[in-house]
N, C-alpha and C positions, 0 to 999 in steps of 0.2 A: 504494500500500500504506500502508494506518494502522498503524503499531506503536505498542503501549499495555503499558502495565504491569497484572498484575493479572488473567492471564487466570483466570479460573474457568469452572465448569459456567456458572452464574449468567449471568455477563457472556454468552454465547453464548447462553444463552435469550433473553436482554431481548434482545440486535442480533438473534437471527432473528425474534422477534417482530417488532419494527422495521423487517423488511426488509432487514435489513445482514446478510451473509453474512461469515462471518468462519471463519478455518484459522490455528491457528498450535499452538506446541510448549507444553505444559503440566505442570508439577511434578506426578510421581507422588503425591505427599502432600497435595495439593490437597484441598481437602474436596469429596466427590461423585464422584471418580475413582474408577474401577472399583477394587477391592484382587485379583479374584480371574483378574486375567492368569496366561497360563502364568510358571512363575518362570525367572530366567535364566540357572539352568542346563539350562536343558531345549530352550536355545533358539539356534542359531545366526546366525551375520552373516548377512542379509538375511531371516530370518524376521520372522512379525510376527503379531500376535494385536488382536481386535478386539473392541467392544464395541459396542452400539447401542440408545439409550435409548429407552422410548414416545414420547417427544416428538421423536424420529429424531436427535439429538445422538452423535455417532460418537466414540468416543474409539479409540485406536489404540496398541497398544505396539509397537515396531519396533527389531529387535536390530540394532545399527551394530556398534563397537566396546563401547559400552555400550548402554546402552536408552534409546530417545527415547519418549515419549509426545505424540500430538497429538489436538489435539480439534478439530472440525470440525461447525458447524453445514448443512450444506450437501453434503459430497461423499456417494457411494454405495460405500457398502465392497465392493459385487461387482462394482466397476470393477476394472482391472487392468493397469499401463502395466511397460513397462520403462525404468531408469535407468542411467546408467553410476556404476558405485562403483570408486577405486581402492584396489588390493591392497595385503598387505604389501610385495609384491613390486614395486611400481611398473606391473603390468598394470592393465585395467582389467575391467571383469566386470559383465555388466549382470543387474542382478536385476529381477526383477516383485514390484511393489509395489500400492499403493493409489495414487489423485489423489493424496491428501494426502502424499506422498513427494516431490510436484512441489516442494518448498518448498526441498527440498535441491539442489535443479538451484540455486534463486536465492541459497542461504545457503554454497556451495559454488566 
């Protein structure tokens, strides 16, 4: 794994141009990030809203305790896995998500 500062739209175009495949977590405020996700009131733990550019550039908002956004040159948003998330309660509760949630198995 390459971790780099600086993700953008941008940087994910030029590495899939490139051939480099790259997923990771990205600032809402980012220039280029979708602005018109559902908002987060409207949204519970484990939901998630998605976006998908002409040039197939996947961006993802994904309700945890707050909202994560990820961008991904490479996954298919109509994949669909399950993750294990733990509760307030100390249980643990597997939700279905997108590939791009695999990230939290590793940041977890």
């Amino acid at each position: 794994m390459i971790r780099f500062k600086g993700r953008s739209l941008e940087l994910f175009q030029n590495l899939k141009t490139d051939s480099i495949y790259a997923c990771g977590t990205v600032r809402k405020t980012r220039k280029h990030i979708p602005k018109d996700f559902k908002p987060d009131k409207d949204m519970s733990r484990g939901d998630s809203d998605w976006r998908i550019s002409t040039d197939e550039m996947v961006c993802v908002k994904w309700m945890d305790n707050k909202p994560v956004h990820f961008l991904s040159n490479f996954h298919d948003p109509g994949d669909t896995q399950l993750i294990s998330r733990k509760q307030k309660d100390g249980s643990t509760k597997d939700i279905s998500c997108l590939p791009t949630f695999m990230i939290l198995e590793i940041l977890n």
